[in-house]
PQR file with spaces between the fields and no chain letter, atoms N, CA, C, O and H, PARSE charges and radii, in Angstrom:
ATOM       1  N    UNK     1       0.810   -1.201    0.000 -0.4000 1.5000
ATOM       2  CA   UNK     1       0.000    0.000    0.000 -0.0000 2.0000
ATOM       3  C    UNK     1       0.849    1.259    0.000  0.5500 1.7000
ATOM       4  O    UNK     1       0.589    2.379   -0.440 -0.5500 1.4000
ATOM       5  N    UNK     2       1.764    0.862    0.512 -0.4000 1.5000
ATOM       6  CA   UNK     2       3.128    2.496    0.717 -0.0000 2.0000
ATOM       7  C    UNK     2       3.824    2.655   -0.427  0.5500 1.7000
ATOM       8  O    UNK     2       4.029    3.755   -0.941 -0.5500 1.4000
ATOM       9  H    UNK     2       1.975   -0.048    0.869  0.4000 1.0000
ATOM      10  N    UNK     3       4.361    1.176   -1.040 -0.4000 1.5000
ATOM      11  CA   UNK     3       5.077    1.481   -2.110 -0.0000 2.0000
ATOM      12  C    UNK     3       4.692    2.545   -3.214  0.5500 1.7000
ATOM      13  O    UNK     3       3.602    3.119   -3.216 -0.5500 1.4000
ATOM      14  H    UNK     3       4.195    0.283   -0.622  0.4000 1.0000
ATOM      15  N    UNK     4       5.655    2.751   -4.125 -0.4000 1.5000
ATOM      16  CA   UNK     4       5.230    3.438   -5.444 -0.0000 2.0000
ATOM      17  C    UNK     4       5.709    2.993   -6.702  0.5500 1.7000
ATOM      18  O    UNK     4       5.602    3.696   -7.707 -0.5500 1.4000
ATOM      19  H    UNK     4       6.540    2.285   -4.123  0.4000 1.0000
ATOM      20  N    UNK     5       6.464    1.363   -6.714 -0.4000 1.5000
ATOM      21  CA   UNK     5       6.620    0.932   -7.572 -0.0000 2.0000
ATOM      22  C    UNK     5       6.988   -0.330   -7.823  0.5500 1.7000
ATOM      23  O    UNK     5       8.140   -0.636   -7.517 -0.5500 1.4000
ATOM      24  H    UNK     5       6.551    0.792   -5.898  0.4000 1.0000
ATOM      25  N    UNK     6       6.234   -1.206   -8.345 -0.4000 1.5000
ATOM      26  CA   UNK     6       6.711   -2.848   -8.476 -0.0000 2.0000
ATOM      27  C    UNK     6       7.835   -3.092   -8.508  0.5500 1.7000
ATOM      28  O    UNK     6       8.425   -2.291   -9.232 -0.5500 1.4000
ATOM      29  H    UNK     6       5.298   -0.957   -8.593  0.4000 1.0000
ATOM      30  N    UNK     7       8.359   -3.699   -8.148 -0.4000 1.5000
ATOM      31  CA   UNK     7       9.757   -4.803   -8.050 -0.0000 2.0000
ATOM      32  C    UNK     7      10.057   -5.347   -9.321  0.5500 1.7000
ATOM      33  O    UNK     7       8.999   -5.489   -9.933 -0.5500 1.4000
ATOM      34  H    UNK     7       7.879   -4.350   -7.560  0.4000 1.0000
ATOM      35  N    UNK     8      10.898   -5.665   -9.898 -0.4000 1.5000
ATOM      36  CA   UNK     8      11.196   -6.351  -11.204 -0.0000 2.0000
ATOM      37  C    UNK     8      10.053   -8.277  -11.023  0.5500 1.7000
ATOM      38  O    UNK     8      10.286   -8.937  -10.011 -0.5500 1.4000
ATOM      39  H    UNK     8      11.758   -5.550   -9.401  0.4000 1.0000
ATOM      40  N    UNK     9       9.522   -8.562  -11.549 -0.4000 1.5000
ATOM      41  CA   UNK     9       9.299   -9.986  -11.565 -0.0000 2.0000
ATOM      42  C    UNK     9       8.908  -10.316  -13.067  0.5500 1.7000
ATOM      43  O    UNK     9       9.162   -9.700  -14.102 -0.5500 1.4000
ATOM      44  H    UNK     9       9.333   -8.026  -12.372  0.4000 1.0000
ATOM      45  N    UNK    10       8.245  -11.428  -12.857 -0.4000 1.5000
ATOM      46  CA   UNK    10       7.925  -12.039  -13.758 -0.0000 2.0000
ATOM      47  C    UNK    10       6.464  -12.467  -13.718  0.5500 1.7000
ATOM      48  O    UNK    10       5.866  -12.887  -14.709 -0.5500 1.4000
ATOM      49  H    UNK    10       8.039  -11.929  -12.017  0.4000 1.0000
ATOM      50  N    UNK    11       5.927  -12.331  -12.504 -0.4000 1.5000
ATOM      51  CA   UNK    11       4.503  -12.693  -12.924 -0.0000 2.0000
ATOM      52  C    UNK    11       4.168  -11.462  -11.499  0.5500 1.7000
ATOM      53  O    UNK    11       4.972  -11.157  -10.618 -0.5500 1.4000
ATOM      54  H    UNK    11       6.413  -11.990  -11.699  0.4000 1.0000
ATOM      55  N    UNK    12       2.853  -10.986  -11.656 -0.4000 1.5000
ATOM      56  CA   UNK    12       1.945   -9.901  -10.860 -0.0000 2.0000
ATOM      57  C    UNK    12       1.106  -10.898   -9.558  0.5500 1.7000
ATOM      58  O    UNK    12       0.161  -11.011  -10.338 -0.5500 1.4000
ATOM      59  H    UNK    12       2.200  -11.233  -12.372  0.4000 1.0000
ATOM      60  N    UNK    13       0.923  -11.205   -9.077 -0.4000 1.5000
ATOM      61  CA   UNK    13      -0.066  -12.426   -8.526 -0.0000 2.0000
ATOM      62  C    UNK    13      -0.567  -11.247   -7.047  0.5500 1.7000
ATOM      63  O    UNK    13       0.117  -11.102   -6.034 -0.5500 1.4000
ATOM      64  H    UNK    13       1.691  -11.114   -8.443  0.4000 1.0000
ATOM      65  N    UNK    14      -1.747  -10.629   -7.297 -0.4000 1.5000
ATOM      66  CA   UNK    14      -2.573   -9.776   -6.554 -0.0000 2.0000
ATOM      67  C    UNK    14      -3.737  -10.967   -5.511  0.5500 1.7000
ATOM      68  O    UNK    14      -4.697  -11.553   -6.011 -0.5500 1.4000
ATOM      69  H    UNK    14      -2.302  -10.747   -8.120  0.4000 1.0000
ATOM      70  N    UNK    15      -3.421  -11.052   -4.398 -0.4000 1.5000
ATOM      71  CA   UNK    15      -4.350  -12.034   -3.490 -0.0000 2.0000
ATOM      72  C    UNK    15      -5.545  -11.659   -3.052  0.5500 1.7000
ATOM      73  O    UNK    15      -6.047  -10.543   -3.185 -0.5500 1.4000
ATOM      74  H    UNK    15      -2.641  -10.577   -3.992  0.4000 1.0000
ATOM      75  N    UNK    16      -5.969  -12.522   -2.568 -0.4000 1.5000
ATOM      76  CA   UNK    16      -7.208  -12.670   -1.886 -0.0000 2.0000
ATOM      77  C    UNK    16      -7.257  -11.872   -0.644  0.5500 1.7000
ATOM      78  O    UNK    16      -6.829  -12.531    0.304 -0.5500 1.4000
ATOM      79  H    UNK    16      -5.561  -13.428   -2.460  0.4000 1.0000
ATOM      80  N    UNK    17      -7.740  -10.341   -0.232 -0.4000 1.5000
ATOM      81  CA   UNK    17      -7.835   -9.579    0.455 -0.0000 2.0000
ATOM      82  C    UNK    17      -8.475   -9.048    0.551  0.5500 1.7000
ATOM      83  O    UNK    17      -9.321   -9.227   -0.325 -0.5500 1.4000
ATOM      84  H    UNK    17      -8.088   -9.805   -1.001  0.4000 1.0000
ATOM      85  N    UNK    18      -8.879   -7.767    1.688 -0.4000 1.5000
ATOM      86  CA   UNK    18     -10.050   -6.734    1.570 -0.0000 2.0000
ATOM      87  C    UNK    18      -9.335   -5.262    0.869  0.5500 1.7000
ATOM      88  O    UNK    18      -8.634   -4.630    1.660 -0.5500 1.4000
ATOM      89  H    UNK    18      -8.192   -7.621    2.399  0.4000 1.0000
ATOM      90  N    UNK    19      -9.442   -4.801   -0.265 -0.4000 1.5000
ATOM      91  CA   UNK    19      -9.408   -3.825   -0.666 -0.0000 2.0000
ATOM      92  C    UNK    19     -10.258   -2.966   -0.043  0.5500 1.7000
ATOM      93  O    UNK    19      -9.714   -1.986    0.465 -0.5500 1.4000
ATOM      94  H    UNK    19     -10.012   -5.314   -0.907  0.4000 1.0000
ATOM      95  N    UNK    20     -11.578   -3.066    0.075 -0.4000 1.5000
ATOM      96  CA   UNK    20     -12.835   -1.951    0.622 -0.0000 2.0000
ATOM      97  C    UNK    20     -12.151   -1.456    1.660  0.5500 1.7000
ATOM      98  O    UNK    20     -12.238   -0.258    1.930 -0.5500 1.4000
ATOM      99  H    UNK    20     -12.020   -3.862   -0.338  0.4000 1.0000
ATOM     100  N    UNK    21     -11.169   -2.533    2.583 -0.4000 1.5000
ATOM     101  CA   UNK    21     -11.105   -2.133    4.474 -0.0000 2.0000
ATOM     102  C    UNK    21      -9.929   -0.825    4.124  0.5500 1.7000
ATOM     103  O    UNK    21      -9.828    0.158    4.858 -0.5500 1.4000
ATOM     104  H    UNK    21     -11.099   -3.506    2.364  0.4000 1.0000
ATOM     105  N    UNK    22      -9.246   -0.991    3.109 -0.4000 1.5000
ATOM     106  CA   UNK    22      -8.001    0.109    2.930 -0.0000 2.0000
ATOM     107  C    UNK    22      -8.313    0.778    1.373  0.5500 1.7000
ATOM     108  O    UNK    22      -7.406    0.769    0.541 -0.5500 1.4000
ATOM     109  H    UNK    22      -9.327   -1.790    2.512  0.4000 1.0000
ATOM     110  N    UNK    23      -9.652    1.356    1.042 -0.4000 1.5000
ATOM     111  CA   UNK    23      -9.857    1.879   -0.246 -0.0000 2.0000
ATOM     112  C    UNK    23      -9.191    3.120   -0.580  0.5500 1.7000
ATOM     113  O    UNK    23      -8.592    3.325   -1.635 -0.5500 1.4000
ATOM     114  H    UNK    23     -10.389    1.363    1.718  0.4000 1.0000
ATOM     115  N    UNK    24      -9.386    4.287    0.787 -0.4000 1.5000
ATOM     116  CA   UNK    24      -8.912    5.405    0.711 -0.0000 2.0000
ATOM     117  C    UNK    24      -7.369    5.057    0.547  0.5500 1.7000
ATOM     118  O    UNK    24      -6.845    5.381   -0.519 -0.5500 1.4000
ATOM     119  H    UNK    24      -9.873    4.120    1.644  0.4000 1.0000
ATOM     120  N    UNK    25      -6.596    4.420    1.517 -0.4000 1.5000
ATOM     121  CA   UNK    25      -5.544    4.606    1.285 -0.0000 2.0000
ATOM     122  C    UNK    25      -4.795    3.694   -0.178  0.5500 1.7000
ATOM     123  O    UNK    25      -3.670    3.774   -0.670 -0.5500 1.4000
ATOM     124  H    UNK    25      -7.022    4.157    2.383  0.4000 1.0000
ATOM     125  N    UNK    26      -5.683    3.071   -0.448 -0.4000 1.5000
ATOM     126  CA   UNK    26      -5.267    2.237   -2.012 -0.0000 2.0000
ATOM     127  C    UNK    26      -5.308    3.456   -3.042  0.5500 1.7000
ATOM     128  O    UNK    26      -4.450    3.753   -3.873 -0.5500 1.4000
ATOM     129  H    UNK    26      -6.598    3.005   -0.048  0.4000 1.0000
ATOM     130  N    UNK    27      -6.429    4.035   -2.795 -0.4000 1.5000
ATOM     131  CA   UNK    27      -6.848    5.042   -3.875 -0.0000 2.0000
ATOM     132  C    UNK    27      -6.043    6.284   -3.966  0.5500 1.7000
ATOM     133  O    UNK    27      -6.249    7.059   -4.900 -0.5500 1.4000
ATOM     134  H    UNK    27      -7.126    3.794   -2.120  0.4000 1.0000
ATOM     135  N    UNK    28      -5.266    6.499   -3.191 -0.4000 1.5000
ATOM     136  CA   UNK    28      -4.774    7.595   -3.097 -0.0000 2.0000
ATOM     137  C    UNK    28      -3.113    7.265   -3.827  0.5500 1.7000
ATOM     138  O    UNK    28      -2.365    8.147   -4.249 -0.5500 1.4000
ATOM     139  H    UNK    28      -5.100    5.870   -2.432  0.4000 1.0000
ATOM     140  N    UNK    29      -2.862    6.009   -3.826 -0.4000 1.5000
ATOM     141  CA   UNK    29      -1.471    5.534   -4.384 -0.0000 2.0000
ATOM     142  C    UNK    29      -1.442    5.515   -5.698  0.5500 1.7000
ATOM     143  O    UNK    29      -1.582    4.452   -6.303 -0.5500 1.4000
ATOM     144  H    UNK    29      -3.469    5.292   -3.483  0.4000 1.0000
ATOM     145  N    UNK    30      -1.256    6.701   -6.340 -0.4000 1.5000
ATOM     146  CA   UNK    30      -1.456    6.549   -7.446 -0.0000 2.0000
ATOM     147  C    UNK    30      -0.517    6.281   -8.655  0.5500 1.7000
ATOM     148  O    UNK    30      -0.788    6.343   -9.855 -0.5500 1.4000
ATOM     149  H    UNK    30      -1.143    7.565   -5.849  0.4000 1.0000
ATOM     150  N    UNK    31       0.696    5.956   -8.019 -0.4000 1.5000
ATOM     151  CA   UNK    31       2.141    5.935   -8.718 -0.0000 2.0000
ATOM     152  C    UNK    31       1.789    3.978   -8.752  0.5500 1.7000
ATOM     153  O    UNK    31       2.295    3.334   -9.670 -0.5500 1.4000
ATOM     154  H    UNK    31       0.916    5.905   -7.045  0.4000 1.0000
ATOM     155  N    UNK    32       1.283    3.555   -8.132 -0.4000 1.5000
ATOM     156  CA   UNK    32       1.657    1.919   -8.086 -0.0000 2.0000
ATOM     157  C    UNK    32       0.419    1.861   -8.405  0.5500 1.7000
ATOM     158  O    UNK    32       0.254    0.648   -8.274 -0.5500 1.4000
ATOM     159  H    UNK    32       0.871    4.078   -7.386  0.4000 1.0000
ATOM     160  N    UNK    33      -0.643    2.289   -8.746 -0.4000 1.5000
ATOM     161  CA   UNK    33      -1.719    2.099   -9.893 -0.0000 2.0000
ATOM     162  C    UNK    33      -1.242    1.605  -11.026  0.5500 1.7000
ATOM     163  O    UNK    33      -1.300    0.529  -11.621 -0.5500 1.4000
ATOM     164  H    UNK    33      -0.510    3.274   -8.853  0.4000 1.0000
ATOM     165  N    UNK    34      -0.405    3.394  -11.298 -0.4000 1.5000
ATOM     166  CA   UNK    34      -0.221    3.600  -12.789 -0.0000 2.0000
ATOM     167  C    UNK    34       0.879    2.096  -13.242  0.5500 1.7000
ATOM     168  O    UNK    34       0.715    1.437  -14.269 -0.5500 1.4000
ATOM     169  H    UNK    34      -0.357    4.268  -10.814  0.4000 1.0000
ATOM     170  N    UNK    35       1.893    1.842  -12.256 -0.4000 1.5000
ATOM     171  CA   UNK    35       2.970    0.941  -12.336 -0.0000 2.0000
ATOM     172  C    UNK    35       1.773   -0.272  -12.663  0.5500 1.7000
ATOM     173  O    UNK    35       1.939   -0.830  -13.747 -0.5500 1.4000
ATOM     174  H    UNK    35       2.027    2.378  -11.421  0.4000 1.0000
ATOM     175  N    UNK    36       0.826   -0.646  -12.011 -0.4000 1.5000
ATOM     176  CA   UNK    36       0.089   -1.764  -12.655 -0.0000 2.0000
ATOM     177  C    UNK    36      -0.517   -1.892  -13.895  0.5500 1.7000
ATOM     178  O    UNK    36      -0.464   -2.785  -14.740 -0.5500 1.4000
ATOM     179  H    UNK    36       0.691   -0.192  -11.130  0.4000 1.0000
ATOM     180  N    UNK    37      -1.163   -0.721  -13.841 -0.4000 1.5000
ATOM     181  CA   UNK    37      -1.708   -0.394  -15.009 -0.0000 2.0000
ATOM     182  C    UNK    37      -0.487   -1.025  -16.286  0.5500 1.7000
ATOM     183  O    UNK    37      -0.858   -1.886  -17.083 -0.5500 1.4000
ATOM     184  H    UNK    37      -1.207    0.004  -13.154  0.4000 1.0000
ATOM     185  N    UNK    38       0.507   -0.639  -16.313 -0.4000 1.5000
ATOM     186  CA   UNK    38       1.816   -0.298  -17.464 -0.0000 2.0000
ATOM     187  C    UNK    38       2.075   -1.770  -17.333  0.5500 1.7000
ATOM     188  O    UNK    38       2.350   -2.393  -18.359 -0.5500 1.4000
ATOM     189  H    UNK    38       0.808    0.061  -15.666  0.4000 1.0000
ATOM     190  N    UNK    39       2.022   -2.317  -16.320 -0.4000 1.5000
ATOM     191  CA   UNK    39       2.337   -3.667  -16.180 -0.0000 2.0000
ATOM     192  C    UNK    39       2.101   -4.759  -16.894  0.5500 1.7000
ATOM     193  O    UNK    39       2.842   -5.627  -17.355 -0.5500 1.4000
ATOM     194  H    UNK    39       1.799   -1.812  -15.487  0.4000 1.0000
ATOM     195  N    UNK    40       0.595   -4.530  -16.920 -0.4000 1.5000
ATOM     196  CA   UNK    40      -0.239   -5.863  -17.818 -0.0000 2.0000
ATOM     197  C    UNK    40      -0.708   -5.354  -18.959  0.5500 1.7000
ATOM     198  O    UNK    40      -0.941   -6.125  -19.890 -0.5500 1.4000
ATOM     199  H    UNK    40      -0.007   -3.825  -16.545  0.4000 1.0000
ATOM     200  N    UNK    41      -0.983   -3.635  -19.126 -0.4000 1.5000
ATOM     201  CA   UNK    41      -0.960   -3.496  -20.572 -0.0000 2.0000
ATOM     202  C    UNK    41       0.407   -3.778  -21.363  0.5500 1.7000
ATOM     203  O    UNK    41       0.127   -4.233  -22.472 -0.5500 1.4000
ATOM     204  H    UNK    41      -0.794   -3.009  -18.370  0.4000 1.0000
ATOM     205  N    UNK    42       1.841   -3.658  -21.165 -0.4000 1.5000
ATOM     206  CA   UNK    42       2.791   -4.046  -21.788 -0.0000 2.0000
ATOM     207  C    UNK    42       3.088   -5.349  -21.871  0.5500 1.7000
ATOM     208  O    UNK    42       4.221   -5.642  -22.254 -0.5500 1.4000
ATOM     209  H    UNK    42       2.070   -3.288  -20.264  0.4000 1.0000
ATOM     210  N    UNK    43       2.110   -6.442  -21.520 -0.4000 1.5000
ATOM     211  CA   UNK    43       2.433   -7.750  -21.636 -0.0000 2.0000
ATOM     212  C    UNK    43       2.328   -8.580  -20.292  0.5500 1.7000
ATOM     213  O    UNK    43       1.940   -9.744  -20.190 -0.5500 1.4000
ATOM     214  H    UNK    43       1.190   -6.204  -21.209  0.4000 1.0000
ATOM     215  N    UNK    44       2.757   -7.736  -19.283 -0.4000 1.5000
ATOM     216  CA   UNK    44       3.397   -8.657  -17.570 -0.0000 2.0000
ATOM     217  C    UNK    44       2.069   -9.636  -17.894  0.5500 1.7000
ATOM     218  O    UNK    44       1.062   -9.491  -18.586 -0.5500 1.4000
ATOM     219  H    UNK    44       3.072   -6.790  -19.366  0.4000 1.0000
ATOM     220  N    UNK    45       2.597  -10.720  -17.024 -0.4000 1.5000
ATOM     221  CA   UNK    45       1.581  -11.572  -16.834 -0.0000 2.0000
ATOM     222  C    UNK    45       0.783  -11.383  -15.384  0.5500 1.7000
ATOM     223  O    UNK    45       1.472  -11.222  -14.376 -0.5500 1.4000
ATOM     224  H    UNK    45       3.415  -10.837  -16.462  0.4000 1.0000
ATOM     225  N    UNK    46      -0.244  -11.397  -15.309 -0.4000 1.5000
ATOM     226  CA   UNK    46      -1.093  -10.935  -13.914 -0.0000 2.0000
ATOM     227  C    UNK    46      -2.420  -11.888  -13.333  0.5500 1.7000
ATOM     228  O    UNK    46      -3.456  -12.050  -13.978 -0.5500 1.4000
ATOM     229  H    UNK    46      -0.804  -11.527  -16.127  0.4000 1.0000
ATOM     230  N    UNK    47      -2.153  -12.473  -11.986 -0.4000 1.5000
ATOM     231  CA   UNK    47      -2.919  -13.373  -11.364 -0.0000 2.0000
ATOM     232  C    UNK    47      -3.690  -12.796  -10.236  0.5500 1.7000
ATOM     233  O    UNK    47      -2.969  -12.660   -9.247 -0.5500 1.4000
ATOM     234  H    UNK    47      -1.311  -12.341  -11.462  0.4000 1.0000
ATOM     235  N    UNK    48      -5.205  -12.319  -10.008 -0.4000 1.5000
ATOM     236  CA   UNK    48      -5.736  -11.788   -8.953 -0.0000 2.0000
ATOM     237  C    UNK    48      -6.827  -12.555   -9.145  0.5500 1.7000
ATOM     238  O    UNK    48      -7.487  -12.985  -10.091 -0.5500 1.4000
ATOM     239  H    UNK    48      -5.790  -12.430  -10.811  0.4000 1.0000
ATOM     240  N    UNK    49      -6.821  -12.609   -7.754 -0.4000 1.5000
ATOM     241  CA   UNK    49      -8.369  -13.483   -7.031 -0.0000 2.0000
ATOM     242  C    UNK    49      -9.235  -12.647   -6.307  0.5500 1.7000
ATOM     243  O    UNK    49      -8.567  -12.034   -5.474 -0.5500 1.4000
ATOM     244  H    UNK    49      -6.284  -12.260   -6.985  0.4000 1.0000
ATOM     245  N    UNK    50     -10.498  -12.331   -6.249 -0.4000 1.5000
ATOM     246  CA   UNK    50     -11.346  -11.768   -5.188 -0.0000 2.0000
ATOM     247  C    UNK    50     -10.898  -10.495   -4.811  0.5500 1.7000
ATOM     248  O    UNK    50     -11.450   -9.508   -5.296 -0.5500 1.4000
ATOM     249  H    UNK    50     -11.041  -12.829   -6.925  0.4000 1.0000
ATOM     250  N    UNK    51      -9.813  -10.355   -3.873 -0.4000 1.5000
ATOM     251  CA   UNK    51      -9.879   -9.103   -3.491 -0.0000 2.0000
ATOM     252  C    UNK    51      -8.734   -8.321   -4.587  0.5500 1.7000
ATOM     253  O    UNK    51      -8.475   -7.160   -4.905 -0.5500 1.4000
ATOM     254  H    UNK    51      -9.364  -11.157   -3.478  0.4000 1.0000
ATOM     255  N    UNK    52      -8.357   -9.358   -4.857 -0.4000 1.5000
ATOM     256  CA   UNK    52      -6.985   -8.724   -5.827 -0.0000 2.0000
ATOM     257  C    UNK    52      -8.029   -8.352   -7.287  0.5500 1.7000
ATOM     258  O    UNK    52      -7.755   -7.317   -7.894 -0.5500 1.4000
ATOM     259  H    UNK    52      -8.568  -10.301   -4.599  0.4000 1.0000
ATOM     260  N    UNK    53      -8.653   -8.817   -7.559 -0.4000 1.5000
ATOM     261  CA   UNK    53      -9.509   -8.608   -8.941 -0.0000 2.0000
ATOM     262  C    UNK    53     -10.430   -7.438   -8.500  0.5500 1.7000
ATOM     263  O    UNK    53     -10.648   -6.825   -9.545 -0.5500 1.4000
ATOM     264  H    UNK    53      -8.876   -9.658   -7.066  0.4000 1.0000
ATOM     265  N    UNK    54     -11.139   -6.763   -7.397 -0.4000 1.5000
ATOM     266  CA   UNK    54     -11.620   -6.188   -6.944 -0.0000 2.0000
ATOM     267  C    UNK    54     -10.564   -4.645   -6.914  0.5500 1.7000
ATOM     268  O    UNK    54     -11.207   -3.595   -6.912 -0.5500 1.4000
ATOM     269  H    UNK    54     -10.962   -7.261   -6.548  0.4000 1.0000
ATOM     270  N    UNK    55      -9.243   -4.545   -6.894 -0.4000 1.5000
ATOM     271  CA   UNK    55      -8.230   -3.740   -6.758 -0.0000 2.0000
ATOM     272  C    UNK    55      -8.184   -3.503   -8.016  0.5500 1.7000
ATOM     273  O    UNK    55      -7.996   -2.304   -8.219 -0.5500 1.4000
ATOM     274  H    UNK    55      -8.720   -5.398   -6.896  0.4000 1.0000
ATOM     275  N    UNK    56      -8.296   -4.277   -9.200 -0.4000 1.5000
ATOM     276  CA   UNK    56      -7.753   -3.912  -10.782 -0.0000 2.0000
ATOM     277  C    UNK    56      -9.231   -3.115  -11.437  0.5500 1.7000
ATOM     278  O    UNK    56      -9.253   -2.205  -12.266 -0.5500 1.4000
ATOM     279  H    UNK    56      -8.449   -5.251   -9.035  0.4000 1.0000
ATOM     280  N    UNK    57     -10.133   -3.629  -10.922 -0.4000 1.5000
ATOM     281  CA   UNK    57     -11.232   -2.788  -10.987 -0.0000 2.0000
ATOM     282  C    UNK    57     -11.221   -1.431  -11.356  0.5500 1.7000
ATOM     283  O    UNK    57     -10.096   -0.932  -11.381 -0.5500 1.4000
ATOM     284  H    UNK    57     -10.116   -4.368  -10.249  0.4000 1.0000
ATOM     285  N    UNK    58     -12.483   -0.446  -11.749 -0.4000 1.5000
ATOM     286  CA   UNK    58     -12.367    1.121  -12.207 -0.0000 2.0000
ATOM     287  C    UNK    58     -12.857    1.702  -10.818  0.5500 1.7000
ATOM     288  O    UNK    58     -12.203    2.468  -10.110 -0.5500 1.4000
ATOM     289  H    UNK    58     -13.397   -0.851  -11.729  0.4000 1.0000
ATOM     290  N    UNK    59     -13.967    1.266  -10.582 -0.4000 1.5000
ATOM     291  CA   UNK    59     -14.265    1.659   -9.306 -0.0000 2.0000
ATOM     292  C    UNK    59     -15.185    0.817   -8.213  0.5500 1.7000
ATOM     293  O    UNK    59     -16.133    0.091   -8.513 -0.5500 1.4000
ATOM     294  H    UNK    59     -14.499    0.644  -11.157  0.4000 1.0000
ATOM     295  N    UNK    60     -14.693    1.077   -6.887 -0.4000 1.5000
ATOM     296  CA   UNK    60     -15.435   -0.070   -5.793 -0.0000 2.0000
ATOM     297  C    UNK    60     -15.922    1.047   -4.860  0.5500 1.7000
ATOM     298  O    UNK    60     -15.400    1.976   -4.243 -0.5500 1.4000
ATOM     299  H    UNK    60     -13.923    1.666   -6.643  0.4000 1.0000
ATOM     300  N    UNK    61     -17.361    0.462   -5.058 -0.4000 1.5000
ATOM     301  CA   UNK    61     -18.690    1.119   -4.229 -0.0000 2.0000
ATOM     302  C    UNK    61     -18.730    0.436   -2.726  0.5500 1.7000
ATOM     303  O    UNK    61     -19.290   -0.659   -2.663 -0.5500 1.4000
ATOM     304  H    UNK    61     -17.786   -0.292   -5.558  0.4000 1.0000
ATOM     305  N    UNK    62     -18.110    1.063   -1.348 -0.4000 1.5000
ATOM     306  CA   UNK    62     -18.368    0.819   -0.380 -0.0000 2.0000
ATOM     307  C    UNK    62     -19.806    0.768   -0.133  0.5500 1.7000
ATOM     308  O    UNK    62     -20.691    1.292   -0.810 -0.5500 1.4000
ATOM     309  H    UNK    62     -17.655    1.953   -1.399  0.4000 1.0000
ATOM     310  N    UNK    63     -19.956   -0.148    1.255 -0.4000 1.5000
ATOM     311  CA   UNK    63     -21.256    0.197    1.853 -0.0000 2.0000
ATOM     312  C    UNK    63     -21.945    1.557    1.977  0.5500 1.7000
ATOM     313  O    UNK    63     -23.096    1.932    1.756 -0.5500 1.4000
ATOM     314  H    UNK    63     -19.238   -0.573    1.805  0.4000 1.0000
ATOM     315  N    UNK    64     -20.955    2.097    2.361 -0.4000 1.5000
ATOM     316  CA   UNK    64     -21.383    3.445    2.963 -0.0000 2.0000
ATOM     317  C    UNK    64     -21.773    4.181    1.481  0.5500 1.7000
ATOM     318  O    UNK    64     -22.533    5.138    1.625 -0.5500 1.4000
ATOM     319  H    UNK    64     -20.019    1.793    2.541  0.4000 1.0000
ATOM     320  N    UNK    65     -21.454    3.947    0.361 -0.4000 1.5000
ATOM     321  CA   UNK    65     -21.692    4.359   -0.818 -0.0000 2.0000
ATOM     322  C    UNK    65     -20.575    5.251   -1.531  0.5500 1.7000
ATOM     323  O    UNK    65     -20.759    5.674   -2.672 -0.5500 1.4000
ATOM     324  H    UNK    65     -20.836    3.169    0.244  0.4000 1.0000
């Protein structure tokens, strides 16, 4: 969540987590967005489950709205 830029690898693999519980502070990182973003549009290969597929998302509607 602090970082601002992926690590060299070879594959992306985003887990099974709560994005909603840390939205503000996900949302506000916007340097390791963009680093994802660049990631899998240039090819990287990328594995997310549930909460990780929920993070690659455009936008996530809390409860609270």
């Amino acid at each position: 969540m602090d970082d601002d830029r992926l690590p060299k690898a070879d594959i992306l693999y985003l887990s099974d987590r709560y994005p909603e519980l840390y939205a503000e502070k996900l949302s506000v990182n916007v340097a390791m967005r963009n680093q994802i973003t660049s990631y899998f549009r240039y090819g990287g290969f990328t594995y997310a489950e549930c909460g990780g597929m929920m993070y690659l998302c455009t936008t996530i509607t809390l409860k609270a709205g």
